[in-house]
DOLUM-970037 format. One record per residue (C-alpha): residue number from 1; residue in one letter; x, y, z. Coordinates in nm, 2 decimals, padded with zeros to 4 digits. Each point is the difference from the previous one (the first is absolute). Example, Ala and Ser with C-alpha at 12.3 -4.5 7.8 and 13.67 -1.06 7.14 Angstrom:
BEGIN
> k/r/x/y/z
> 1/A/01.23/-00.45/00.78 $
> 2/S/00.14/00.34/-00.07 $
This chain:
BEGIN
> k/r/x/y/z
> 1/X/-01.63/-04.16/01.06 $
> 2/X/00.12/00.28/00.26 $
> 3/X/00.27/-00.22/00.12 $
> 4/X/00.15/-00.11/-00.31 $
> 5/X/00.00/00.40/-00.13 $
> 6/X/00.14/00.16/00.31 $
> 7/X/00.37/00.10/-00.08 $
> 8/X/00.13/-00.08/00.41 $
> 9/X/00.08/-00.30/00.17 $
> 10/X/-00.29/-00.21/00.20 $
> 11/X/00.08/-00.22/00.23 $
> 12/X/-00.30/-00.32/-00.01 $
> 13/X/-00.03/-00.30/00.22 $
> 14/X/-00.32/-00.20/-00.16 $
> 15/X/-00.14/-00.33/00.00 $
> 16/X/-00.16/00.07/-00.29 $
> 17/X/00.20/-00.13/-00.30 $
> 18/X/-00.20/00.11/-00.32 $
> 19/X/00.09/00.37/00.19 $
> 20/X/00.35/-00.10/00.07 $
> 21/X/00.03/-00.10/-00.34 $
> 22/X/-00.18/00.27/-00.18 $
> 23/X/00.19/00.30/00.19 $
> 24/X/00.35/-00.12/00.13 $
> 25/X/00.36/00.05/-00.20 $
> 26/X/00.17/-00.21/00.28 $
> 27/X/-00.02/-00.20/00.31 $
> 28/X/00.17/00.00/00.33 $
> 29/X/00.06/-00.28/00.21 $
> 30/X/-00.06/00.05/00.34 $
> 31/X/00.15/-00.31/00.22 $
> 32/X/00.25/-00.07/00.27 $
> 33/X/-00.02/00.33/00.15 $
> 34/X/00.07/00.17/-00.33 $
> 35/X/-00.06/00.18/-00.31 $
> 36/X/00.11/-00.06/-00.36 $
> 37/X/-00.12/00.01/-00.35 $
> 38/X/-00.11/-00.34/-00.14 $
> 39/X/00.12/-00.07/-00.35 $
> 40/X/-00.35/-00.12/-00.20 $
> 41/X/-00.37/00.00/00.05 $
> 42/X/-00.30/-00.11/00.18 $
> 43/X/00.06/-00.36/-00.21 $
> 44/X/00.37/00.05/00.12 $
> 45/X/-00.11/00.07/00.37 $
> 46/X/-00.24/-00.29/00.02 $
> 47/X/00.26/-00.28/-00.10 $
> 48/X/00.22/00.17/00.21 $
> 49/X/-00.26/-00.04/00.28 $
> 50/X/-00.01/-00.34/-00.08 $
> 51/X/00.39/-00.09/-00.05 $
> 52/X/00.01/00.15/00.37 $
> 53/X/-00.32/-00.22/00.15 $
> 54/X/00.21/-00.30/-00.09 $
> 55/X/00.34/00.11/00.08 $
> 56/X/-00.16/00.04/00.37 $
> 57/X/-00.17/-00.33/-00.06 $
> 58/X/00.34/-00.17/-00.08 $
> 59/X/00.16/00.17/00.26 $
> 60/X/-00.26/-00.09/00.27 $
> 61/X/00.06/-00.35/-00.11 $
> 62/X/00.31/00.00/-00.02 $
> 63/X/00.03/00.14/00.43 $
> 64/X/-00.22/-00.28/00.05 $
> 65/X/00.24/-00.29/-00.09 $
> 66/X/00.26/00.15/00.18 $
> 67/X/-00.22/00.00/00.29 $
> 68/X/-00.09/-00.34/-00.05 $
């Protein structure tokens, strides 16, 4: 309840989703030595995580026949 009535900006790195989702307006991404806000939410984030697993998957595969 204190973090969702203070007026100032809190910056929270959590694990814990049903705190992520009952306190945070936005999300930044944090990835490839960077920083920038990610468009969505925790659902958002997770299919995100996902789309990337098998983007590396695909690519990994993909190296592999060319090694071959």
């Amino acid at each position: 309840m204190a973090l969702n009535e203070f007026e100032g900006t809190v910056m929270l790195v959590s694990h814990d989703r049903a705190l992520l989702r009952a306190v945070c307006d936005e999300f930044w991404l944090v990835t490839k030595g960077g920083v920038e806000p990610f468009d969505g939410d925790l659902d958002d984030y997770q299919q995100f995580l996902r789309d990337e697993a098998r983007r590396m998957r695909e690519q990994a595969a993909a190296e592999q026949k060319v090694i071959a």
